[in-house]
N, C-alpha and C positions, 0 to 999 in steps of 0.2 A: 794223617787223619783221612777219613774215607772221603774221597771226591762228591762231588755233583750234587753236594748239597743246598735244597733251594730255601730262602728265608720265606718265613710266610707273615703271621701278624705278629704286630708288637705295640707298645704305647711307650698319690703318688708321696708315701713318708708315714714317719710315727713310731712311737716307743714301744717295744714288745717286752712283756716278763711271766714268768712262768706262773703267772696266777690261773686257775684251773675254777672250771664252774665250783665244783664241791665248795670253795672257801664262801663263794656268793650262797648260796644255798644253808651251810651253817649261818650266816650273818642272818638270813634272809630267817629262819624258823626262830632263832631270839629273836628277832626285831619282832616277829607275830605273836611269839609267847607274854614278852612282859608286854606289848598292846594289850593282848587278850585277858591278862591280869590285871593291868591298869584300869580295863575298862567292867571287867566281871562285876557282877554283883558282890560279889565274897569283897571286893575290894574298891565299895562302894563307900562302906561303912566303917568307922573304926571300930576294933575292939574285936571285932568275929573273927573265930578262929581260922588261922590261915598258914600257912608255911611259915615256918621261922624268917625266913630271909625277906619276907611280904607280912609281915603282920599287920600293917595298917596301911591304906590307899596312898597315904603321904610316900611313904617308902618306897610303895610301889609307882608312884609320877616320879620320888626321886630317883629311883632305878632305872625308869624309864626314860628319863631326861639326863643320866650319866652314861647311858649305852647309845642314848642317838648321839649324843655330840663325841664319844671316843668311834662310834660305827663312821658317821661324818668324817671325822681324818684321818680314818685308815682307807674309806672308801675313795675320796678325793686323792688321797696319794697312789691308790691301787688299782680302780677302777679306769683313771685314764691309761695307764699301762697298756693293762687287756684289751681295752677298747681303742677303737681308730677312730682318729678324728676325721677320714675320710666317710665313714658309713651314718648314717643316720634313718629314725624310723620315722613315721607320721604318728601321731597319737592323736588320742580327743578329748585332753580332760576338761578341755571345755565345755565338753557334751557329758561331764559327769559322770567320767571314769575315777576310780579311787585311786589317787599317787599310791599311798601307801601299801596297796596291793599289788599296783602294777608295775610301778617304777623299777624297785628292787631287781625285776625280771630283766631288765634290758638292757645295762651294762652286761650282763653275763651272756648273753650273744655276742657281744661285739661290739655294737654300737655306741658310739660317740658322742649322736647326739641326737636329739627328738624334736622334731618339729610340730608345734600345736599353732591353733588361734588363739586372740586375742583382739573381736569386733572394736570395729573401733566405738559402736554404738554402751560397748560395756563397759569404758571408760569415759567415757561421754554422754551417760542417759539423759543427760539435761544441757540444753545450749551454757557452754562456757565453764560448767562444773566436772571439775574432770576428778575420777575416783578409782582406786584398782580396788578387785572386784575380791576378797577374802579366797575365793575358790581360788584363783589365780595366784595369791601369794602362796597359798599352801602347796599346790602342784610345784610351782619355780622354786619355793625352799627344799621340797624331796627331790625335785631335781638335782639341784646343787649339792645337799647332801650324798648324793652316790654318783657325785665326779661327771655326770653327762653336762651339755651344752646342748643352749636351746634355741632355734629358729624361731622364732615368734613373727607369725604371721599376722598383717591386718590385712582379716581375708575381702570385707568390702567394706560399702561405703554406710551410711550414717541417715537413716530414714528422718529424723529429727531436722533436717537442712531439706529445701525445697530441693537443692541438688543435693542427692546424698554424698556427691563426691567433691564438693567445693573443696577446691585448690587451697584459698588461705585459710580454710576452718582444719583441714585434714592436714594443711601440714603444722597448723598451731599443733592442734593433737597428738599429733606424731612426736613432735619435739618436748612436749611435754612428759610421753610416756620415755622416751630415750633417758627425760634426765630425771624420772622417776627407778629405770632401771639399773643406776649407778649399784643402787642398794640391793639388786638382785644378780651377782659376779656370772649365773647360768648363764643368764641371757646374753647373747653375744652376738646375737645378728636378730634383726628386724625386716620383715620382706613386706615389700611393698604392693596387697593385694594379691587374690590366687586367681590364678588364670584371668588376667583383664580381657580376652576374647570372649568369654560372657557375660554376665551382668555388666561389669564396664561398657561393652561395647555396647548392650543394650539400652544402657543409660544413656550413654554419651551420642549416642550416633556415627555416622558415617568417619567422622574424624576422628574414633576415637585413639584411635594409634598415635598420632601427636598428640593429641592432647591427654594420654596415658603419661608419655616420654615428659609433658609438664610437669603432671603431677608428680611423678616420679623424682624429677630432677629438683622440683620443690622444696619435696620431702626428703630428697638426702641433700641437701642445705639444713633443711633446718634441725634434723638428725646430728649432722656433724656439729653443727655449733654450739648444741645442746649437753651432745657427747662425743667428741671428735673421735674415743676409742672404738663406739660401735660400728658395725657389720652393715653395712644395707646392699639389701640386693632386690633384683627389681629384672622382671618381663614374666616368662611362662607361660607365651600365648603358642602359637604354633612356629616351627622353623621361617616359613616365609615370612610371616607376621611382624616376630621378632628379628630377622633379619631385616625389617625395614623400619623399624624401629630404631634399632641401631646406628643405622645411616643417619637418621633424626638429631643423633649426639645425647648417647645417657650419660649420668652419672651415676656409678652405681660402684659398689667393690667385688660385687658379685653378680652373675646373668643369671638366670635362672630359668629349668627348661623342666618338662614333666612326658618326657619319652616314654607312653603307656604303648605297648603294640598295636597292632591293626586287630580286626575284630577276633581274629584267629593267632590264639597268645603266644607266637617263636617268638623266643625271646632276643633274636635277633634283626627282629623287625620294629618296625617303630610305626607310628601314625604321626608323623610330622611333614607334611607336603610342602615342598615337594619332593621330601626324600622317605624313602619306607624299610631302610635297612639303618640299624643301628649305628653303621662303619660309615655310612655315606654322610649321613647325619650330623658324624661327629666331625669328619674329618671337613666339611663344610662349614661348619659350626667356629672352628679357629681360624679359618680361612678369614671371618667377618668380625673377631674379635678373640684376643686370647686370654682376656681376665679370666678370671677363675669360674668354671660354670657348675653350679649347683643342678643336680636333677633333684627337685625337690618332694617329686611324687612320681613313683613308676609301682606298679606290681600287677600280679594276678591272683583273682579268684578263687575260691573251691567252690564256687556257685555254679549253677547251670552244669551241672554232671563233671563237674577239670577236678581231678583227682587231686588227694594230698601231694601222691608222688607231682603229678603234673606242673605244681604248685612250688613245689620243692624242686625239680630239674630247670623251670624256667628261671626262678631267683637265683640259684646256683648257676645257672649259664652267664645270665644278665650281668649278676653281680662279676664275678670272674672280668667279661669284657670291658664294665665298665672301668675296674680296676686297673684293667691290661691297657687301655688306650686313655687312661691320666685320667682321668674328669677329675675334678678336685674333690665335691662332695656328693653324695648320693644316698638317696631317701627312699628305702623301699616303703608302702603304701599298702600294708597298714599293722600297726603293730596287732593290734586282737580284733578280733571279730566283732561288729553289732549287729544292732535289730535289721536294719539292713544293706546289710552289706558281708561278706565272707572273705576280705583280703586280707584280714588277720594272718600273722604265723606263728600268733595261739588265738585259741577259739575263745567263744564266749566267757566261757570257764575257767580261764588261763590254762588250760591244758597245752603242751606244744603240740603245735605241727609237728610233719616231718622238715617243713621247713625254716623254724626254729633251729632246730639240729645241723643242716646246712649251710646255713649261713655261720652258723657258730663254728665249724669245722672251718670253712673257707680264711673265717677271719683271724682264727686261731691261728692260721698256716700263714697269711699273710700280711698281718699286722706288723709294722715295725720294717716291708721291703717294698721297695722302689720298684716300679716297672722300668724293664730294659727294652728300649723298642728293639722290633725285627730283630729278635736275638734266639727264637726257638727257631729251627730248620727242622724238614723232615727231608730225608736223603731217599730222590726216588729209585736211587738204584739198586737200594737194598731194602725196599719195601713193596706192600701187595702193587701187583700190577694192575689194581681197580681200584686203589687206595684213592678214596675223594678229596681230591687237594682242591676243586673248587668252595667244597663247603667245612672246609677243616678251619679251625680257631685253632692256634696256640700265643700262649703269651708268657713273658719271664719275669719276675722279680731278684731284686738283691739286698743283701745287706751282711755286709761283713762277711761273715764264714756263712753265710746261712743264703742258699737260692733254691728257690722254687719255679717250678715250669707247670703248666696247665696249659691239656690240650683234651680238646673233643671232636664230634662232627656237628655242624649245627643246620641251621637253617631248616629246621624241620619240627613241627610240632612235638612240644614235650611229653612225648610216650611210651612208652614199653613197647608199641605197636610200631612203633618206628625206629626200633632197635636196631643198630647196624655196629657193626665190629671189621676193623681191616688190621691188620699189622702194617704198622711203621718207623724207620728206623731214625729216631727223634735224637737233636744234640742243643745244648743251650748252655750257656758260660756259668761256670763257677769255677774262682781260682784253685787250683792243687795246692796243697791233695785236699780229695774228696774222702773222708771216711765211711759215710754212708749215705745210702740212696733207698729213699719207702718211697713207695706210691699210696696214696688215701683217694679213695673214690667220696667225697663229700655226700653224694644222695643217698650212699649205703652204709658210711661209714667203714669199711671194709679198707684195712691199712692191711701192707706188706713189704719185707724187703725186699729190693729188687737187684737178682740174681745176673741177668745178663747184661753187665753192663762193666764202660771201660773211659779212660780220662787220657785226651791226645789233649796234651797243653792246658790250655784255660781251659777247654771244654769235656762236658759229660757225656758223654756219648749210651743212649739206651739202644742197643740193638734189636728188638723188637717189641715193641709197644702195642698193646689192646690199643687202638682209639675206637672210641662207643660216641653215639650221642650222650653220654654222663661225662662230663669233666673227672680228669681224672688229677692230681698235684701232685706233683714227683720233687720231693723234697730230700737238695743234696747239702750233707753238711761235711 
């Protein structure tokens, strides 16, 4: 095996099977046709002439109501497949997005699971009556019907209460809603508050970092007693913040952090002081606790002139790293676009992005493989002699016969303007033999098989590799 191979980075699980967008897509145009019949005026009325197979609106609810529940257990058997339980988006159908429009779309990227709100002021409008809100059942039932799992956020506090965040009224609440969402199987973790470094802090004042880690610790008591199976996770202020938090002593099953970049979007920068790179962050971040950490909101814009592509190579860098270095779950931010705001990766319209198509490539490739730390090398003795190993990312997944390796150059604004190319000679374990080796460039979609390349032992050896600022995943089976 060729010497002087140096290791560079490295860092997680889940089912993979060969379902393919097209099957969500046919599901996805029935599911809109017999609506759209169910709901037409032709099938308003009985008696008016109508297709055979819909002659009358009974027919047409009954058709309509035997395709959602046979679409329901093919998608819950199918959709977690494709999907990773690692990835998860943000939604708003709080803010009166339409499930039925939107939901269908998101299993077929990838995604796991979706994170919404759930005020606590909307299950609580009146001291001590507590009610879930119809909008809310109807989003969590289409949820559940196409196989995702739901973060349910209680983003603040409760204006109704002189403190809107009173301790034993918010964690009655809380425990009420837990052993209300027995009946709703989606819902699988409840977070406690978004970002308590604002409104919290405002409320609360100078203390309010202990007296977060209270309520906190409150409420997953009175969560688990309620419903000892659900999720609670709990923090999301800044690294320092929450590091000190910590210290304080939570209870939680999950930490929860919201890694968005510094104002200028490399996706491998973070804004959590006192660390500003993704790698420093993280790797600090288990130093202080190794429960499982949730990024519950991270992404970028196509606001303010940031390209689709821009859009799309920072998510695809981001997401990659995040996968490469374990975090358990991760929430890109935001699934579609609104009135104000552009971090959608489909637009207002549902139209996709380009960053749609990227993430769905990424997760297509590596759903269902483990990350292998420090297991891709690039070997400098047979690669460019300006090759940048300070700002090179590579990272390996496994699973069975099947590994993948992703590598780029990062640390630099995601642009076409910042396009750099070196050759390098990359190597990363998959056991022999190898029968075939493609590369997929995710931001371009552009697959290929890859010709120069050879197998010393357990390892793959690619004897020269484009690396670009675009990830590129070299998939050996």
């Amino acid at each position: 095996m060729p010497a002087s191979d140096l290791p560079v980075l490295g860092a997680a699980r889940e089912n993979r099977c060969p379902v393919r967008p097209f099957f969500f897509k046919g599901l996805l145009f029935l599911w809109k046709y017999l609506q759209s019949m169910n709901k037409s005026p032709m099938c308003m009325e009985i008696g008016l002439s109508q297709p055979a197979f819909l002659n009358t609106s009974l027919k047409a609810k009954s058709i309509m109501n035997t395709f959602q529940k046979l679409s329901a257990a093919l998608l819950i058997c199918v959709a977690p497949a494709f999907a990773d339980d690692r990835l998860g988006v943000v939604t708003h159908f709080d803010q009166g997005w339409n499930p039925a429009k939107v939901i269908p779309l998101i299993p077929a990227a990838g995604f796991g699971w979706i994170r919404d709100d759930l005020n606590w002021e909307q299950f609580e409008p009146v001291r001590g009556q507590y009610v879930l809100p119809q909008s809310f059942i109807d989003w969590v039932t289409t949820a559940e019907q196409f196989g995702l799992k739901v973060d349910l956020c209680i983003a603040k506090g409760n204006n109704i209460y002189a403190n809107p965040y009173d301790l034993s009224k918010f964690s009655k609440a809380v425990a009420w809603l837990a052993a209300q969402s027995k009946a709703f199987p989606a819902v699988q973790a409840i977070e406690i508050l978004n970002e308590p470094n604002k409104d919290y802090r405002r409320v609360e004042g100078p203390q309010w970092k202990r007296k977060y880690v209270n309520l906190l610790n409150s409420a997953y008591a009175a969560i688990r007693l309620a419903y000892p199976q659900m999720t609670v996770l709990g923090l999301g202020a800044k690294a320092g913040d929450d590091f000190t938090m910590m210290s304080f002593g939570v209870n939680a099953d999950g930490l929860t952090a919201h890694p968005y970049p510094v104002a200028l979007p490399v996706p491998e920068s973070v804004d959590e002081p006192p660390f500003f790179t993704f790698a420093d962050f993280n790797d600090a971040w288990v130093q202080h606790d190794i429960r499982p950490r949730w990024d519950t909101a991270w992404g970028c814009s196509t606001d303010f002139g940031i390209s689709q592509y821009s859009q799309s190579l920072f998510i695809g860098r981001r997401l990659c790293q995040s996968m490469g270095m374990g975090v358990s779950h991760t929430f890109i931010y935001d699934f579609k676009d609104g009135p104000n705001q552009m971090f959608g990766i489909v637009d207002a319209a549902l139209n996709q992005k380009q960053s749609y198509k990227v993430v769905q490539r990424v997760m297509s490739s590596l759903s269902g493989l483990a990350p292998v730390g420090g297991d891709l090398y690039v070997n400098p003795e047979y690669s460019d002699s300006d090759f940048d190993y300070a700002n090179f990312y590579g990272f390996s997944f496994q699973n069975g016969e099947t590994s993948v390796a992703v590598a780029w150059t990062g640390n630099s604004y995601p642009s076409q303007a910042f396009f750099t190319s070196h050759k390098g000679r990359l190597s990363f374990t998959h056991p022999a033999p190898t029968h075939s080796l493609t590369e997929l460039n995710p931001i371009t979609g552009e697959t290929h098989t890859v010709s120069g390349w050879e197998q010393y032992g357990d390892r793959v050896v690619i004897y020269s590799a484009d690396v670009t600022n675009e990830p590129v995943l070299y998939i050996a089976k």
